[in-house]
N, C-alpha and C positions, 0 to 999 in steps of 0.2 A: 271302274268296277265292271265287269262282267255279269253276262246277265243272270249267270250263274247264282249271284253272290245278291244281285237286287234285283226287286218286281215294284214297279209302277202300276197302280188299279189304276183303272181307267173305262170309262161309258160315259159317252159324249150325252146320251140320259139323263147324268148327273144334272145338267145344266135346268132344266125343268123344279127342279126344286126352288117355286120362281115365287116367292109371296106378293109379286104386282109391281106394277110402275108408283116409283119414291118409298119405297120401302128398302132399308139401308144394304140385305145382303142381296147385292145383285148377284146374277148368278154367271152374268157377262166375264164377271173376274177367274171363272174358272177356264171357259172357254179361252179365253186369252191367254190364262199360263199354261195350258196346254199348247197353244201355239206359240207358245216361246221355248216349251222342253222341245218341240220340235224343230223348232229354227236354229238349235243349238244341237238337235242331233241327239239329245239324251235318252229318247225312243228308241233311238237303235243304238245305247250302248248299254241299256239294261234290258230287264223284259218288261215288256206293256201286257198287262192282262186285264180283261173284263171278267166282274165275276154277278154271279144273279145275285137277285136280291132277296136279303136276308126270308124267310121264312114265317109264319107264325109261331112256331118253336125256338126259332132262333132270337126271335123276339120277345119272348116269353119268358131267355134269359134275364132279362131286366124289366121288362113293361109289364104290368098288369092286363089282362085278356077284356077287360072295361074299358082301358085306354085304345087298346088297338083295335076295338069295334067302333071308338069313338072316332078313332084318326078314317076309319075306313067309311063309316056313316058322313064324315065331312069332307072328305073326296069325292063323295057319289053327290053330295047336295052341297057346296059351301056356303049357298045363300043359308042355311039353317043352322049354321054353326051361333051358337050362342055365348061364347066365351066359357062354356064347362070343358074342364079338362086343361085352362089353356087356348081350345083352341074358337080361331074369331075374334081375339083381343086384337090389338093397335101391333103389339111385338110379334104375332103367330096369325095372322088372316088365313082364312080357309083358302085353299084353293084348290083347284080339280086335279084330281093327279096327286092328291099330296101325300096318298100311305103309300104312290108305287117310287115315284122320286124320295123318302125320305129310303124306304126298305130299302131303294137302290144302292143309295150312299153306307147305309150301314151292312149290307153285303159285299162293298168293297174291304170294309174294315176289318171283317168279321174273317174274309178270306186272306187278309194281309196276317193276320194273324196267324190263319190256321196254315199258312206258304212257314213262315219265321220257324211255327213248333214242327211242325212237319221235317224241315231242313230241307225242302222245297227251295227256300230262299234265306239269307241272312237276312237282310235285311228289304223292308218292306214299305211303301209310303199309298196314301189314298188323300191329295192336297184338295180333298173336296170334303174331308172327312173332319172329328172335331167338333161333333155338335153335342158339346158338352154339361149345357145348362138341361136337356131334355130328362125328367124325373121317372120314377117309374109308371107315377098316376099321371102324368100332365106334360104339356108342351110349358117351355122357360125360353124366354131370352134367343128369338128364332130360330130353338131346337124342336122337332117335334120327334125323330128317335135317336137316341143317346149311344152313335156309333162307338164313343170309346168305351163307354162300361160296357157296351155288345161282345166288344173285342178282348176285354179283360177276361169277363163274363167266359166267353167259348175257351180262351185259352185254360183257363181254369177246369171248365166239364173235359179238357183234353186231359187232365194231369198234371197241370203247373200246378207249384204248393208257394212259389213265392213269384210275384209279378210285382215291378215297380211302375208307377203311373206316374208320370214329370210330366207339368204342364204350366207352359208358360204364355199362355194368353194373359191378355189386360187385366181379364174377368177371372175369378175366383172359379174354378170348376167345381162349384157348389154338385152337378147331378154325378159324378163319377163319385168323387167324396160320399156321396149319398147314399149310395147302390153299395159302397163295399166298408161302411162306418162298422160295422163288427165283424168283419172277414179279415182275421190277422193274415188270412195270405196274400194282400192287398196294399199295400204301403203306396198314398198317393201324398204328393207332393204338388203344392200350387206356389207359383209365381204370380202375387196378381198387384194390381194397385188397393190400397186401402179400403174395405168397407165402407169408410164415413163417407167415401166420396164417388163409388160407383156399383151399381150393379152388379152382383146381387145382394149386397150387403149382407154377403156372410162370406168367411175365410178367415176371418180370428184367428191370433193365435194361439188359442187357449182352447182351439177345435182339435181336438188330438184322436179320436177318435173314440168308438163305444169302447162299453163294457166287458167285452171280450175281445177287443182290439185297440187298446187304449196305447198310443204314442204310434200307430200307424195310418194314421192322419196331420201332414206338417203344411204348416200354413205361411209363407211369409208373406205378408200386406206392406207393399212398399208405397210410401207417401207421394200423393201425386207430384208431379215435376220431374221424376226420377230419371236420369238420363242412363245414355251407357256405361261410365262407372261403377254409377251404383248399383244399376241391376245385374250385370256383370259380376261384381263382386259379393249381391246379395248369391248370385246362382251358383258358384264356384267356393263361397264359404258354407253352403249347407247342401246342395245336390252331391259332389263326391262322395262325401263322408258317408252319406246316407243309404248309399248303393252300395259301398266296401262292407257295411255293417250286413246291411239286408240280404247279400246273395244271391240278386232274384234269379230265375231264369230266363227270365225274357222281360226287357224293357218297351213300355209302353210310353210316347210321348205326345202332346199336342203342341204344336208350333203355331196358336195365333198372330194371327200379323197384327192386330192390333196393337201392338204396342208402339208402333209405328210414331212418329211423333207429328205427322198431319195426320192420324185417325180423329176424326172431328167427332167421335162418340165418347173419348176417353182422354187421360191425361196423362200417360207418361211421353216420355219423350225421347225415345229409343232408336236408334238409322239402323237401317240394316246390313251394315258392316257390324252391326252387335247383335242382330237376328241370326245371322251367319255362324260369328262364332260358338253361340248358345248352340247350336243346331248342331257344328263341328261336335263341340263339347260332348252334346248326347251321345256322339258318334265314338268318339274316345273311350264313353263309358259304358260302350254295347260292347265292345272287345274286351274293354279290363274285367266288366264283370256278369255282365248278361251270358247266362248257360254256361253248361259242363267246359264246351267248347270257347264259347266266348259269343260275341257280335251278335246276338238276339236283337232284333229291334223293329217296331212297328211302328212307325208316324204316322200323325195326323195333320192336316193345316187347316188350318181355319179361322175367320176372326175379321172385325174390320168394319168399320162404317159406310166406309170411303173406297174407291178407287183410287189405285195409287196408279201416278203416273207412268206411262210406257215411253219410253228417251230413242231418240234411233239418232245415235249421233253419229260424225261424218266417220267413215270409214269404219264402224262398228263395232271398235273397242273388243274384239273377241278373244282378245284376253281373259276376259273374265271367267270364262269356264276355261281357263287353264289357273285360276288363280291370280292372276293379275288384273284385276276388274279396271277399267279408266270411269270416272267419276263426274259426269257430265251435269249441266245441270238445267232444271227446266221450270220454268215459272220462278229461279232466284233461290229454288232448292236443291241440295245435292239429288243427285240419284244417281243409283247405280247403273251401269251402261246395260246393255240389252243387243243382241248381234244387228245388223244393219242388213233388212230381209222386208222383199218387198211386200209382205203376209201382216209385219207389224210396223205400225207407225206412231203418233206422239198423243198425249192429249192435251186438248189446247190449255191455258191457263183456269179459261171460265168452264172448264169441263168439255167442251165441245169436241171430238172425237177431230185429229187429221186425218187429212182425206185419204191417208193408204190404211187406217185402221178400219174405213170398210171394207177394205177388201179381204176381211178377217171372213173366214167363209163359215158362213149364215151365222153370225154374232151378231146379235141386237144391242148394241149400245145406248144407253140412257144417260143423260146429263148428270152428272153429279151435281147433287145439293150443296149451295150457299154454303159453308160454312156460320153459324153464327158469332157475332163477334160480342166479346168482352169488353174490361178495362183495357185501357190502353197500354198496361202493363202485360196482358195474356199471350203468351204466344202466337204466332199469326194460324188462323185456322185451326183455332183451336176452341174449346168449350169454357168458357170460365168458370171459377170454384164454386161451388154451392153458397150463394146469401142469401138464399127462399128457397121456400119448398117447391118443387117443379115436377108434374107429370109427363114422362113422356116411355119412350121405347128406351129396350133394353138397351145399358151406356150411357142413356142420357140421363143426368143428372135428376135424382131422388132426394126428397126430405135430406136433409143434415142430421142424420141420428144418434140418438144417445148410445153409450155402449154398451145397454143392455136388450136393445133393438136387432135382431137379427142375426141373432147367436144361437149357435148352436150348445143347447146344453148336456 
């Protein structure tokens, strides 16, 4: 692709959007895929743009002017955060800097956007972007602003009359769902695992949307275990059709990695040789039927409990950006290869960083947490099924609820 045709946002900034040591979204994982788009040259074969950070107006699209004195009053003081609004809980800790790093992230989105309508850019991506649980009142699920409704949101005050929203994280994008549940020019679609058994327990599919937008809300809830078949064939039996029908003009996606099958927050069980194709897939359905023209498309990435591993296998496998990926493996796990560059190196089994992954320049690496262990039956590094009720952070395992718990009516 030419840079023509794709923009990469990017502010190394982003990284600051830091909720503290053992707190699941590190922000180390950004830094490092950024040094991997570069160790593979994908910098200089699209364009890298920085863009500022969203505005009070621009935020105003979606958040409430109570909320964003709150996020801004808990940046200035984080010891004072008291869990209103969200923020100060166990999933959203205050911390200093936190309205300029979130505004950051959702100014990358917000101008991914406005590149795609513009014809600036076809296509658009912000892999820091994706904090989809963030509501209009409140911080959810280590969102504190909700870059994708930002970005649906502006494209909309541009002139879009039809935008589809595809998102395929673990988690139910309950706050974009939220922001546009009676705006029929909004059609959002969620891929997530089932409600009974994760955060946010809500994605029904019986969530169809309001009263003046009713059936532009699709929910599929796939049951935990669900590997790459099934969700494959869940995305390919109801995301085409859905897009042929709707017309939109510009497609909006989130690409959580959590679906990963060592995300130790969640339960499906997905490789990413089927992250890949879902992603292609988007890509297919930006050209058939995003804009007059065709190829509209805004990504987001985001998602994850966990660090996933960085592989530098012998001779670097650099196939893989050409398509032919070699498939090394590390701790007993596939993974997918990664180019062999003295900037990236492996991480150890028990999380421990190899010694050429400090030379990641100025990355802070933290140990990745235990996984906790199940029945002997549970997949390795994984969460086991709910058989008590359990408090903890977004992902982790909630009450077992009835199914009139957390529905939207």
């Amino acid at each position: 692709m030419s840079g023509g045709q794709a923009q990469l946002m990017w502010d190394e900034a982003v990284t600051g959007y830091d909720f503290g040591p053992g707190h699941p979204m590190d922000p180390v994982r950004l830094a490092l895929t950024m040094r991997l788009v570069e160790a593979y040259g994908l910098d200089r074969a699209v364009r890298t743009v920085s863009a500022a950070a969203a505005g009070e107006s621009t935020l105003r699209l979606v958040h409430r002017a109570d909320y964003i004195a709150a996020v801004r009053a808990a940046s200035a003081d984080p010891r004072a955060a008291d869990g209103s609004y969200g923020i100060g809980t166990v999933d959203d800790p205050a911390f200093a800097g936190m309205h300029d790093a979130a505004a950051l992230i959702a100014g990358q989105s917000v101008a991914a956007a406005e590149a795609v309508w513009r014809g600036e850019a076809l296509h658009a991506v912000n892999f820091s972007g994706g904090l989809h649980h963030a509501m209009p009142g409140g911080a959810s699920g280590f969102c504190v602003y909700n870059d994708a409704a930002l970005a649906v949101a502006r494209l909309l005050e541009l002139g879009a009359q039809r935008v589809v929203y595809v998102d395929v994280d673990v988690h139910h994008g309950d706050g974009v769902q939220a922001v546009f549940w009676d705006d029929p020019r909004v059609l959002t679609i969620s891929l997530h695992e089932h409600p009974r058994t994760l955060f946010p327990q809500t994605g029904w599919p019986e969530e169809t949307g309001g009263a003046q937008a009713e059936g532009t809300a699709v929910n599929v809830a796939l049951p935990a275990g669900t590997g790459d078949a099934g969700w494959l064939r869940a995305f390919h039996a109801v995301v085409p059709e859905l897009l042929a029908a709707f017309r939109p003009e510009v497609l909006v996606t989130q690409h959580g990695a959590d679906t990963h099958f060592e995300d130790p927050l969640a339960h499906l069980a997905v490789s990413v040789d089927a992250q890949r194709l879902v992603a292609e897939a988007c890509h297919r359905l930006a050209h058939d039927h995003a804009g007059a023209a065709g190829s509209r498309w805004a990504a987001g990435v985001r998602g994850g409990g966990g660090r996933a591993a960085v592989v530098d296998p012998p001779g670097g496998h650099r196939g893989g950006a050409a398509g032919r990926p070699g498939v090394p493996r590390a701790g007993g796990v596939a993974q997918r290869s990664v180019p062999s560059d003295p900037a990236v190196g492996a991480v150890a089994d028990d999380g421990r960083p190899a010694a050429r992954l400090a030379g990641l320049r100025g990355v802070r690496v933290r140990p990745r947490r235990p996984a906790r262990s199940g029945d002997p039956g549970d997949p390795p590094g994984r969460l086991p099924l709910p058989r008590a009720p359990s408090v903890g952070r977004r992902g982790l395992l909630m009450p077992a609820v009835g199914p009139a718990v957390g529905r939207v009516r």
